[in-house]
Each structure stands twice: as C-alpha cells, then as structure tokens.
C-alpha positions, 0 to 999 in steps of 0.5 A: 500500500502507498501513502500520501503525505499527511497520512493518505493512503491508496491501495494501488499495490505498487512500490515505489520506483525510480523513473527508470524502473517504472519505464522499463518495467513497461516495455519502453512505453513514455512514462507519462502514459504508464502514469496517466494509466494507473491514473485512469484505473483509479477513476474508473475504479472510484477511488476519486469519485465525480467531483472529487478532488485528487491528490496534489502532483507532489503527492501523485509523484511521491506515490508513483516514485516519479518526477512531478513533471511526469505527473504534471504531463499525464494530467494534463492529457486528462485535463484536455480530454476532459476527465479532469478539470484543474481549479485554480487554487483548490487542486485538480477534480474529476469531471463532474457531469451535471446540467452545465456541462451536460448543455454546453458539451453534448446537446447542440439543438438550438431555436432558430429564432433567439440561437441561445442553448437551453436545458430541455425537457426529458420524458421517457417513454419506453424502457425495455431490454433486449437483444443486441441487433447487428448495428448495435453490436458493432456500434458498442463493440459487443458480441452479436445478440448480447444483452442490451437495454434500450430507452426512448426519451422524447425531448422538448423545449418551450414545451413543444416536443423537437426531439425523439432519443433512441439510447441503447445502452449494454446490460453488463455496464449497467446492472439493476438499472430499472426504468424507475431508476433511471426515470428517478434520476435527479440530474443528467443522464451521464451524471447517472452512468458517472455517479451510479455505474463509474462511467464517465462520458469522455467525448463522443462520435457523432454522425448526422443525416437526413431522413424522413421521419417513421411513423412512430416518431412523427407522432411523437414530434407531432409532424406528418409522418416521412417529414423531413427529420435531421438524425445524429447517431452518436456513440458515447465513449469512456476511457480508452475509447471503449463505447457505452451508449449508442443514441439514435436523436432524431430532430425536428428543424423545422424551428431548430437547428443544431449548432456546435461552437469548436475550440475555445474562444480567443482572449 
C-alpha cells in the first residue's frame, strides 16, 4: 500500500520506483502514459469519485516514485480530454457531469429564432431490454445478440416536443438499472452512468443525416409522418475509447437547428 503525505493512503499495490524502473518495467512505453494509466484505473475504479478532488502532483509523484513533471504531463492529457478539470487554487477534480456541462458539451439543438442553448425537457417513454441487433453490436463493440437495454426519451423545449432519443445502452455496464431508476434520476443522464455505474462520458462520435421521419416518431414530434427529420447517431465513449451508449436523436428543424461552437474562444 502507498501513502500520501499527511497520512493518505491508496491501495494501488505498487512500490515505489525510480523513473527508470517504472519505464522499463513497461516495455519502453513514455512514462507519462504508464502514469496517466494507473491514473485512469483509479477513476474508473472510484477511488476519486465525480467531483472529487485528487491528490496534489507532489503527492501523485511521491506515490508513483516519479518526477512531478511526469505527473504534471499525464494530467494534463486528462485535463484536455476532459476527465479532469484543474481549479485554480483548490487542486485538480474529476469531471463532474451535471446540467452545465451536460448543455454546453453534448446537446447542440438550438431555436432558430433567439440561437441561445437551453436545458430541455426529458420524458421517457419506453424502457425495455433486449437483444443486441447487428448495428448495435458493432456500434458498442459487443458480441452479436448480447444483452442490451434500450430507452426512448422524447425531448422538448418551450414545451413543444423537437426531439425523439433512441439510447441503447449494454446490460453488463449497467446492472439493476430499472426504468424507475433511471426515470428517478435527479440530474443528467451521464451524471447517472458517472455517479451510479463509474462511467464517465469522455467525448463522443457523432454522425448526422437526413431522413424522413417513421411513423412512430412523427407522432411523437407531432409532424406528418416521412417529414423531413435531421438524425445524429452518436456513440458515447469512456476511457480508452471503449463505447457505452449508442443514441439514435432524431430532430425536428423545422424551428431548430443544431449548432456546435469548436475550440475555445480567443482572449
């Protein structure tokens, strides 16, 4: 076991060792990535849990054994994906996903008329478990037939209805997830996958087209049925990649548009 200074202690079953031990224990591998590993196993096994702050940089490298430059480089590749966020003067935490970050990083429908993004409303109409069909295997990277749970959430803003969500999530990430559970969630539902399960969303991949709306989706946007719909297939991915949800959005543009500012705004 290795303690922090002040008496912290993490069981993460390594001695301490010298930059170059560490280095040449993993094959030639860039230290920082080891680090930035062994760093990611923690998250993921809730050591930190959303929130949270870690411990310092001298603390991080008296328990790797390494120099705090080597620690300073691995977390800030988690910073620029997002898994951690540094606050100034209070320590570096563990992404937290709420409401905000929920609206700003992965809801991009906006009204035509006034753009500015605002919070939808969720209502969930259908929850049931399943199994996987082909293009839900591959886009989860799970094995044909698998079990899966599949959610459709109807999404409105100024109480008019402007989206329909198809989310298929696999089964053996989320156990016990019932409908009453994730009807009953108090905050988003990445926050629910973060703070129930350890998830955490780190970016998504999103595809967009047109299409014309089916039947059951016309009727719950309240468009004539083959209206025409924009459709984002989006994967949602955790640490190394690995997917977790599979969403099928399909959108009403009539009066909304998506939109999606990249990069950070210039001082």
């Amino acid at each position: 076991m290795s303690c922090m200074t002040g008496g912290a202690c993490y069981g993460w079953g390594m001695a301490r060792r010298t930059d170059t031990a560490l280095h040449l224990a993993q094959g030639g591998r860039p230290l920082y990535e080891e680090i930035r590993a062994r760093l990611i196993e923690s998250i993921s096994a809730g050591r930190w849990g959303a929130g949270e702050a870690i411990p310092t940089e001298r603390e991080l490298a008296l328990t790797f054994g390494v120099a705090i430059g080597t620690i300073r480089k691995a977390v800030d590749s988690l910073v620029a994906e997002r898994a951690l966020v540094r606050r100034q003067g209070r320590g570096t935490f563990v992404t937290q996903h709420d409401g905000s970050r929920q609206l700003f990083h992965f809801f991009h429908i906006v009204a035509r008329e006034g753009g500015g993004k605002s919070e939808p409303e969720v209502a969930t109409t259908g929850f049931a478990r399943a199994r996987a069909s082909a293009a839900e295997a591959a886009a989860l990277a799970i094995a044909p037939a698998d079990k899966v749970i599949r959610i459709r959430n109807v999404l409105s803003l100024d109480a008019r209805a402007v989206m329909v969500d198809d989310i298929t999530l696999p089964a053996a990430l989320f156990p016990g997830l019932t409908e009453k559970t994730f009807v009953a969630r108090n905050n988003t539902i990445y926050h629910l996958y973060q703070s129930r399960y350890g998830i955490n969303v780190l970016r998504t991949d999103e595809r967009l087209r047109a299409v014309l709306a089916p039947r059951d989706v016309a009727a719950l946007l309240g468009v004539a049925s083959d209206a025409p719909l924009l459709e984002i297939r989006r994967v949602a991915l955790t640490f190394r990649d690995r997917p977790v949800e599979l969403r099928l959005s399909r959108v009403d543009t009539s009066r909304h548009d998506y939109h999606n500012t990249l990069g950070k705004a210039l001082a």
